[in-house]
N, C-alpha and C positions, 0 to 999 in steps of 0.2 A: 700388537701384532696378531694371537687371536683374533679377538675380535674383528680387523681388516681382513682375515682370511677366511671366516665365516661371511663374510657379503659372496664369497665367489667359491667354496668348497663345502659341501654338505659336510659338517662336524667340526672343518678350520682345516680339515687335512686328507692325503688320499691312502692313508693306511689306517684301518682300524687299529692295531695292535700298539701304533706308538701315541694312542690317544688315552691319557688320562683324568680326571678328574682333581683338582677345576678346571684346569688347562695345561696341555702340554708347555713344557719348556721349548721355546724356540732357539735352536743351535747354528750356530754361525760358524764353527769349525772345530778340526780335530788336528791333534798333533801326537806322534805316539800313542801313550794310554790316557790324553785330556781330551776334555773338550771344552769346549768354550761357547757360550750362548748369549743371544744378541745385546744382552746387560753387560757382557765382559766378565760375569763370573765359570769359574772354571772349576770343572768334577773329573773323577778319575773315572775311565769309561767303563764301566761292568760289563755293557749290553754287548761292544762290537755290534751295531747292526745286527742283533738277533745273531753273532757267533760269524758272521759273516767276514768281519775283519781280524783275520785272526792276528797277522802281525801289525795291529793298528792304524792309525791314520799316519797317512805320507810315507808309508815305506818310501825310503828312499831310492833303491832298486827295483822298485816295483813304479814307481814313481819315473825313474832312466828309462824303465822299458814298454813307458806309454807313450812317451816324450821323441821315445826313437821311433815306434809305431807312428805316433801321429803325421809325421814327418811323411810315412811310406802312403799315409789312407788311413780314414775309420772304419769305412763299409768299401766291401771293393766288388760285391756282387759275382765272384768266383772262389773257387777254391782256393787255398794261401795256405803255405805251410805251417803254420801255428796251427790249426787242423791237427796235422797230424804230429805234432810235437808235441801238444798239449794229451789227444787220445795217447802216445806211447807212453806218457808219464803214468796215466791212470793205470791204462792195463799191464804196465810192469810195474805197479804200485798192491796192486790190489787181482790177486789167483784168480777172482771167479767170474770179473772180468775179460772178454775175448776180442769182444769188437766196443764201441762206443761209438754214440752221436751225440753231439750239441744242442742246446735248443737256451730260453731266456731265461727262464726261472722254474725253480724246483715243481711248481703245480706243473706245469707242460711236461717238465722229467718222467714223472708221474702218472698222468695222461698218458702219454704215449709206452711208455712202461706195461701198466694197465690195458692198452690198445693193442699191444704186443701180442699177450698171455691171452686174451680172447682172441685173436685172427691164428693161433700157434693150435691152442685146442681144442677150436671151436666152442664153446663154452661161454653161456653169456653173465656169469658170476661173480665177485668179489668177494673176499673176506677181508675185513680192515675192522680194527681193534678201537672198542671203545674209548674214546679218548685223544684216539690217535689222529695227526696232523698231516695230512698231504697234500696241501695247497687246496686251492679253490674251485677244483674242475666241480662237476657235478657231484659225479659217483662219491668222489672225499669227502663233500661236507654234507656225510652222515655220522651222527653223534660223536662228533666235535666237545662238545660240551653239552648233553644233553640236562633236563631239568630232572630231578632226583621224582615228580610225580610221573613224567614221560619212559622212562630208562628199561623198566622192567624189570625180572628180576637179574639179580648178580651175575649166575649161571647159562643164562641165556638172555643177554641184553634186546633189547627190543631197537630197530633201525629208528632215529628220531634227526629228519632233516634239520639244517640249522640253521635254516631260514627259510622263508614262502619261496614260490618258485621252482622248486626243484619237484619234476614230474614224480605221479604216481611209479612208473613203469623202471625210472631210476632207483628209488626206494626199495623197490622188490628185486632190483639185480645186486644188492649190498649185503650182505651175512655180516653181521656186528659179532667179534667174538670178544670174549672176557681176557685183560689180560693181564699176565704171568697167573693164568690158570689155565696149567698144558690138559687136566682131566675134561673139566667141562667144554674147552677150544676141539680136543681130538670130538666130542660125541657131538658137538654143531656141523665142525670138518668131514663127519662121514655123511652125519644125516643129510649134506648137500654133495657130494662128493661129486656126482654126474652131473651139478650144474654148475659146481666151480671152476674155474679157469685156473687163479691163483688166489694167494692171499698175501698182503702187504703188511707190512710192521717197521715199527722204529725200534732199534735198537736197545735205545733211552728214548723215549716219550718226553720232547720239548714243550707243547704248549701244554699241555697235562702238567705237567710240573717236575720237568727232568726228572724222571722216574726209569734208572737203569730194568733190562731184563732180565730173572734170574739165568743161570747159564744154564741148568737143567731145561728154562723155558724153552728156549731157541733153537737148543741142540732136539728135543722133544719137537716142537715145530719143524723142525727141517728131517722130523726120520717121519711124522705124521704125513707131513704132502710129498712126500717124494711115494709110501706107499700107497698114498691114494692117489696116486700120477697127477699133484697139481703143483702148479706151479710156486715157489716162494721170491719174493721179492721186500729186499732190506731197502727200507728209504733211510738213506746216511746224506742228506741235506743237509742234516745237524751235524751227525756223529763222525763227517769222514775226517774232523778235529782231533778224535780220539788215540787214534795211533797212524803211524805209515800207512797199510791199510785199511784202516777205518776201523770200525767196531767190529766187523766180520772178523778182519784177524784178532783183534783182541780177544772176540767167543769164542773162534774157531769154527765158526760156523760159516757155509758158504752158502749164497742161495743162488739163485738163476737168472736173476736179473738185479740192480743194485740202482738206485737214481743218485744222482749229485746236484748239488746249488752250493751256495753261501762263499766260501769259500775258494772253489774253481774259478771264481770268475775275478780274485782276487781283489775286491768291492765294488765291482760291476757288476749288471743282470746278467746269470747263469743259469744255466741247468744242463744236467748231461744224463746219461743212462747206457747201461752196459749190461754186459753178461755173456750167457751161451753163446757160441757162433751161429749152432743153428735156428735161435730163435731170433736174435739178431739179423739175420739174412733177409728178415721180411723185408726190411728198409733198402735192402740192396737193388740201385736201379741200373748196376754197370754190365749184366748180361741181360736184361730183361723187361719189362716191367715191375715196379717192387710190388712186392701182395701189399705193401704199406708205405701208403705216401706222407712222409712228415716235412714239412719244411717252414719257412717262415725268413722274413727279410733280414733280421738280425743275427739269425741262428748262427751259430761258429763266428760270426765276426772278429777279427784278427787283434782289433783293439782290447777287448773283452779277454780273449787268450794270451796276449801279450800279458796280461795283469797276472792271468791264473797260473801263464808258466813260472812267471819270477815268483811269488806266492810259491808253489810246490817246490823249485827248487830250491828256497830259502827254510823250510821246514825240513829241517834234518832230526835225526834220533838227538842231537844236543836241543836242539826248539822242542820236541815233542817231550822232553824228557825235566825240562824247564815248566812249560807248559799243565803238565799233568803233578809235579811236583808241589808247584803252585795252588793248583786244584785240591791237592788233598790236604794241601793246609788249610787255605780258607773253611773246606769243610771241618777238619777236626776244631779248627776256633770257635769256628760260628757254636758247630754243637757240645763244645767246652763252655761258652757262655751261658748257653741255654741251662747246660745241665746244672753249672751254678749258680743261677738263681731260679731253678726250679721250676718254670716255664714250660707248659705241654707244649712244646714245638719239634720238630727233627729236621735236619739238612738233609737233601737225596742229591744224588749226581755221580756222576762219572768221568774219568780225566780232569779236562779243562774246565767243565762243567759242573754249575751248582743251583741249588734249588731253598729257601726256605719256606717251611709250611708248621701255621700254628695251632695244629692237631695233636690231639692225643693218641692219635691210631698212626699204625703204623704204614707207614704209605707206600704201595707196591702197584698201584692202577689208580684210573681215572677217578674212582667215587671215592676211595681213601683221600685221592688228597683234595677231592672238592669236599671235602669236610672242614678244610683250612678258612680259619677265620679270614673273612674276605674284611674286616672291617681293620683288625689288627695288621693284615697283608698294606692295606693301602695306610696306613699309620708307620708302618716301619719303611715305606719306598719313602712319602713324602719327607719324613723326617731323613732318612739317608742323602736327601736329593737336596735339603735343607744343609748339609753336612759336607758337601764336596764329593758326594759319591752317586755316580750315574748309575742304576739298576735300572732292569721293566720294573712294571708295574704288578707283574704277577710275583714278583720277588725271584726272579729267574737270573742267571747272571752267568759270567764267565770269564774264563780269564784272554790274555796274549800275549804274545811275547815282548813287549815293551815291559810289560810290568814289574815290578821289582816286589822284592818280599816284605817292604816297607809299605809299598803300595796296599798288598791286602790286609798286613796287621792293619792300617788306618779302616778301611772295612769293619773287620772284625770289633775293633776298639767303638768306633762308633757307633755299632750293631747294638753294642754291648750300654753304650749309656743310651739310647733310646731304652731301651728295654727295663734297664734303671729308674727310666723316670715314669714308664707306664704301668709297670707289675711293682 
């Protein structure tokens, strides 16, 4: 299968992130927390779609209320009430949200997020945190992953595009800061103060290596640009898994605009973005001309919504509470293993969310845990994936709510004789 898929897709496929070495596993379906791949053998899912599934394959209600959409239209090329049934969930889900829009996928959330906070205060800046992931616009993929001779130093990271192609002119509107380091973050943050717009952060740091923020960080972030009048923006793509309302409620921190993907779209293409009213109003075309035109053919699509409504209103404090319960076993297992046989490794994550990294440093940001043995990282996926257990490939994981506690001791268990047989 491979191989026939390399005659006609550069790599065998059109996502980089679900490509491993030798070859991906090609999957032919999911049911709950399995999946099944076109050999017929079946793993328990870790990945969800990068956390995108949060209540597994084939909700079954989520499942009725695509079934009854389809019936009504997939694209209907007007407004539909799922619009706005889907935005009243968010924004009485989540305080610091006011108004919301639609669009496909969390980079576009982002994009226009980002597009917001420069036409709002004139300002043509970013700050975005080494490490950190916000889809594929330009301005984001800067130092993604940069190479430890490019990076510069720790204190003041150096902008290192992450691949050819992206203009000089882009590069120079990016401020890279260090993060869960609120001293050296505030003295970048002033020295650009007049030409920042806002600055963007993950909560938990997903392709870095789910890496929570300390709570001093964010609460420190959010008193740093408010008094330098800039904007902050939480991308919860990943994190809005973590609680009813996302990671914000759980810090306690608000910021001014918030993106969403993965999950909203209930395992369809998503993306949304919200916040202030009056920063929000740009997009407003119903008295005026908007100062900001965003749209796109799929954008709010009813189909797409129908999925996210049944999704959010399936995730109650018992799922989220399930959910995150689950989460903090796998971690104390995982790094109950580790500690018994002695293993420089440590588990990082938050809620539903989990991360392993086989460093001896303690990992709080992007160069901590790109210290993680990449060679032992892909020796513990392939043998897990050998084992009936779906992970990425970065040893990134997560839970849902299909899963059961029997589910992740097998995890753990198996975690545990890999590791038996290589140390």
């Amino acid at each position: 299968m491979f191989l026939k898929a390399c005659q006609y897709l550069p790599g065998g496929n059109t996502r980089q992130t679900i490509f491993y070495q030798p070859y991906p596993v090609f999957m032919e379906r999911g049911e709950g927390s399995r999946l099944y791949d076109v050999d017929g053998n079946e793993r328990i899912d870790f990945s969800s779609n990068y956390t995108g599934l949060i209540l597994g394959h084939q909700n079954p209600l989520t499942n009725q209320a695509l079934s009854e959409q389809m019936k009504k239209g997939l694209v209907l090329g007007a407004p539909t009430a799922n619009e706005a049934i889907l935005a009243e969930i968010i924004c009485s889900r989540v305080a610091s949200v006011k108004r919301v829009r639609f669009v496909n996928s969390g980079t576009e959330a982002c994009m226009n997020a980002v597009r917001a906070t420069r036409a709002f205060t004139g300002r043509p800046k970013i700050g975005k945190f080494e490490g950190g992931f916000h889809g594929s616009s330009e301005h984001m993929e800067m130092s993604i992953t940069p190479g430890s001779e490019q990076m510069g130093p720790r204190e003041r990271p150096v902008g290192v595009p992450s691949s050819p192609g992206i203009p000089e002119g882009v590069r120079e509107d990016v401020v890279v800061l260090p993060y869960n380091d609120l001293k050296n973050t505030e003295k970048i943050i002033k020295d650009n103060r007049d030409a920042l717009a806002a600055v963007i952060v993950e909560p938990c740091m997903g392709v870095a290596g789910v890496i929570p923020a300390e709570k001093s960080f964010l609460e420190g972030l959010r008193r740093i640009t408010r008094e330098n009048g800039i904007l902050l923006i939480f991308d919860e793509v990943m994190t809005f898994r973590i609680s009813r309302g996302g990671a914000q409620e759980y810090y306690g921190v608000e910021p001014d605009l918030t993106t969403f993907g993965k999950l909203v779209g209930g395992g369809l293409p998503v993306g949304a973005y919200g916040g202030r009213e009056d920063i929000m109003s740009q997009f407003d075309g119903s008295k005026h001309t908007p100062i900001i035109r965003q749209s796109g053919t799929y954008s709010g699509n009813p189909f797409t919504l129908a999925a996210g409504i049944s999704v959010l209103k399936q995730l109650t404090p018992e799922a989220y509470s399930h959910l995150n319960s689950l989460g903090d076993y796998v971690r104390r297992g995982l790094q109950a293993s580790i500690n018994k046989l002695g293993i420089e490794a440590q588990i990082t994550g938050i809620g539903s969310l989990f991360s392993f990294h086989f460093t001896p440093r303690k990992v709080v940001d992007y160069r901590s845990a790109a210290s993680s043995d990449k060679k032992l990282t892909q020796m513990f996926h392939l043998g897990l994936m050998n084992r009936g257990i779906f992970i990425t490939s970065r040893g990134f994981g997560c839970i849902s709510v299909p899963m059961t506690k029997d589910d992740v001791q097998d995890l753990i268990d198996k975690f545990e004789k890999i590791a038996q047989k290589i140390f």
